[in-house]
N, C-alpha and C positions, 0 to 999 in steps of 0.2 A: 320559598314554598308558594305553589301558586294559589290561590286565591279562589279558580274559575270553578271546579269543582270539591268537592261533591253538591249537591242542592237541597237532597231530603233530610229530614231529621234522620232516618234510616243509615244512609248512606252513609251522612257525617257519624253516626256512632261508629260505625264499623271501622272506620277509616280512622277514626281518634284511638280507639281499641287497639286495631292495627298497629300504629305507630307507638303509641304509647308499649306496646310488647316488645316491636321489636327494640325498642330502647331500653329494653329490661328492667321499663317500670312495675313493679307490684300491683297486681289487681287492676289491670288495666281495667275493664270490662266495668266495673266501680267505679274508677275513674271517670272513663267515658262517658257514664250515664250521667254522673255528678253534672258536667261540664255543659250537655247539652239542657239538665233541667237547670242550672244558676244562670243560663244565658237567654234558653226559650221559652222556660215554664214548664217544659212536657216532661212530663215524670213518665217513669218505669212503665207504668201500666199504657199509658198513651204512646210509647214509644215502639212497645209491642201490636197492642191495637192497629198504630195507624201509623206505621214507619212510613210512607209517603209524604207525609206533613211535610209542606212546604218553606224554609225557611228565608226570614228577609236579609236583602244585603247587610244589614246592619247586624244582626244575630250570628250571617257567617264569619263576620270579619271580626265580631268578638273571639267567639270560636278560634278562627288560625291563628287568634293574638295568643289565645291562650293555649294550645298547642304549641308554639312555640317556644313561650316561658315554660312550658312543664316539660319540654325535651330537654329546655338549656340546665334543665335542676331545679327549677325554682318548684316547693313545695304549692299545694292547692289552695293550702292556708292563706301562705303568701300570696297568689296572686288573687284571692280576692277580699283578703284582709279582715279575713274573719274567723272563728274557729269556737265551737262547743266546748265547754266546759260545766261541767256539775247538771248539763241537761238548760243551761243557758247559753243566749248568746253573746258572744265576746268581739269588738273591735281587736286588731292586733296591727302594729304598724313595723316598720324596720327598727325603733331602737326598744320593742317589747320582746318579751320570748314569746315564742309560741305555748299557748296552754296545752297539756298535755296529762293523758290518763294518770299517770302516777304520781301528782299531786293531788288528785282527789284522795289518795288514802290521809293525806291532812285533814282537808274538812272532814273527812268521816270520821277519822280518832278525834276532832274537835268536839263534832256532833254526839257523839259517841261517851264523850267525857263529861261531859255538861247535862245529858239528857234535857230534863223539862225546868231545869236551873241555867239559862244561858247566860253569859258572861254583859257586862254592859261594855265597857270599852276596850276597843279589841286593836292592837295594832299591828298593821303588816308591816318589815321592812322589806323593802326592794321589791315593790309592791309591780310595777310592772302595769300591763293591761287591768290589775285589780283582781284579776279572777277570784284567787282567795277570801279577799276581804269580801268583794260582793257578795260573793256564792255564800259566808257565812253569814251574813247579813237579810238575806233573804232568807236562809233558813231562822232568821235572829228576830221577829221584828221590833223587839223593843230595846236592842242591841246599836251603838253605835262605834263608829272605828275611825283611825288615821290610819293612809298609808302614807309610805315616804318613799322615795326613789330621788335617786342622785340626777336621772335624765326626765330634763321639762318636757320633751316631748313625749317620753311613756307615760308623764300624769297628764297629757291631753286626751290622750288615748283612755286612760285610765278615767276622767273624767265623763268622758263622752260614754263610756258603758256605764257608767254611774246613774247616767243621766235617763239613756236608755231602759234601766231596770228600773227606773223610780227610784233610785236610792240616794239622789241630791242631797237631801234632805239628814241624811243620818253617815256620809263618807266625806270625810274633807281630807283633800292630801297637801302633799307638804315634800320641795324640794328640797333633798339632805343628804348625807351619807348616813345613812344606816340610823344609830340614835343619838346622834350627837346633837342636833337643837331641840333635841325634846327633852321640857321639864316635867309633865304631866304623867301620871301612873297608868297603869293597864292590866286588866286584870287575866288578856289574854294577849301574848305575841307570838304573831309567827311569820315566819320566813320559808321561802322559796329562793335561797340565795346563789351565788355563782359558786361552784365548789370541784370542776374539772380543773385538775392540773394542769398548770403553763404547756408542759412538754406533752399532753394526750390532744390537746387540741387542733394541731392537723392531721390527725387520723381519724377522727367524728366523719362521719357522716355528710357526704356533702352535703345532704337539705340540711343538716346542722350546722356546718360550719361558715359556709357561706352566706347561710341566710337570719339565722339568731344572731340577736348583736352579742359581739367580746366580751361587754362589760356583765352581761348576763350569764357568762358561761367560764372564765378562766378565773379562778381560785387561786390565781398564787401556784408559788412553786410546790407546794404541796397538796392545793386544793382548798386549805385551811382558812385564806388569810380572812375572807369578810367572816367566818366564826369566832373567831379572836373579835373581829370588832362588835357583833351582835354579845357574845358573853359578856365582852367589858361592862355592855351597858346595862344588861340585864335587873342585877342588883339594884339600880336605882329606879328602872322602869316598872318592874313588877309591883303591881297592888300587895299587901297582905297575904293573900291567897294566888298570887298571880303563877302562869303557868306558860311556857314556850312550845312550839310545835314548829320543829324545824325539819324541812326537808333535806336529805342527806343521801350520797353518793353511795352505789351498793356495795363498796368494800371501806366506808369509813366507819363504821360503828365504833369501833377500838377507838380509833383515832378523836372522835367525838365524846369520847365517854372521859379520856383523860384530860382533853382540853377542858370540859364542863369542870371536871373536880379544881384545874388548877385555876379558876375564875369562881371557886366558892360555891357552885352549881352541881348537879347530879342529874342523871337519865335518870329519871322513872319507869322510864319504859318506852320501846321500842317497837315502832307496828312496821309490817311488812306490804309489800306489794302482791300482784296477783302471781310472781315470779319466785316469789319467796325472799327476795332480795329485801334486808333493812331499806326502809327508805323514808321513814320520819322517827325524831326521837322527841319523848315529853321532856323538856328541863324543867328543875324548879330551884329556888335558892334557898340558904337557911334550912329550914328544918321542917318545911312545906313536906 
């Protein structure tokens, strides 16, 4: 791809748009503008205004880098390693998932279930980038939490948005499988765990498949397997009063509701996405 033109901001949006469509990207035009404001500053309004604006060698060669990776597939997230979640911002790296709208119906059934009673210690497994645990936490402030995640490189990630938020101070993670070296109770867990089945996995989406790590996305030959190990542990991690809020695939609810019963546990309830699709369940154990 050469290099030599286009020069204006103008120019370049058009030409990013351009290609971007014909590559039967989604919303180029969104795209475009994104690319030109993360790389030059000149937002929507300045781009109309003064499409002439001059750009430096250095702004255009970000630019066709980054036209390049969003023809090859790579999402926008991924190439600039960041991404919104709950109205915050999130580092994301190659062994995090990407955050994404329909985990926020977790923290809202958290938020939601707690009102002006929030829980003290909260723990995410497969904690990832942290989005969760943060996000509740910042709605939390007297609330602290563990996450765990099996990959030391998604709790650097995970840390450094920690850090980011201010919330050093009240998130300490911890490399594990799921909750096997924890002895300590919790009065809230939740998960965002891997739950796509072995054999659906190369049919995803290329920005999903290619670009979310494995370990975040295949479930076993049924989708199941890390539920099985989050319910084992349940029983011993839950406080008293302790509750689960587990994100869950749009056609397992059944599937979810019987595995709980046979590990002592029961759905309490089931919240939906903007889709209609199940897509988080409350567990709780005994007689909660």
């Amino acid at each position: 791809m050469s290099k030599d033109h286009p020069e204006t901001a103008g120019a370049f949006f058009q030409h990013i748009k351009t290609s971007l469509a014909a590559a039967g990207i989604d919303n180029p035009a969104f795209e475009a503008r994104r690319m030109i404001e993360k790389r030059t500053g000149i937002n929507q309004a300045a781009l109309i205004s003064e499409p002439g604006l001059a750009l430096s060698r250095e702004q255009k060669d970000a630019l066709f880098d980054d036209l390049s990776q969003r023809m090859a597939g790579k999402p926008l997230h991924r190439i600039y390693g960041e991404r919104e979640f709950w109205g915050l911002p999130f580092k994301i790296g190659p062994e995090t998932l990407e955050p994404r709208p329909d985990t926020e119906v977790l923290v809202e059934a958290a938020i939601g279930i707690y009102g002006d009673y929030p829980p003290k210690r909260i723990l995410d497994l497969g904690t990832g980038s942290g989005c969760i645990l943060l996000s509740l936490l910042k709605e939390w402030p007297e609330s602290g939490g563990i996450g765990v995640d099996v990959s030391y490189e998604a709790l650097q990630v995970a840390q450094e948005n920690a850090r980011i938020l201010g919330l050093e101070g009240r998130a300490q993670f911890i490399c594990g499988s799921w909750g096997e070296a924890l002895n300590a109770r919790f009065d809230l867990i939740v998960s965002n765990p891997p739950y796509i089945a072995s054999d659906v996995i190369p049919t995803l989406e290329r920005s999903v498949r290619d670009h979310d790590p494995i370990l975040a996305l295949d479930g076993g030959e049924d989708g199941l397997d890390a539920y099985r190990q989050i319910f084992f542990s349940l029983p011993r991690l839950f406080s008293p009063s302790g509750i689960g809020l587990l994100e869950i695939g749009f056609d397992q609810e059944e599937s979810i509701v019987r595995l709980a019963e046979k590990y002592r546990g029961s759905v309490r309830c089931v919240y939906h996405d903007l889709a209609g699709w199940a897509r988080v369940v409350e567990i709780s154990c005994g007689d909660k």
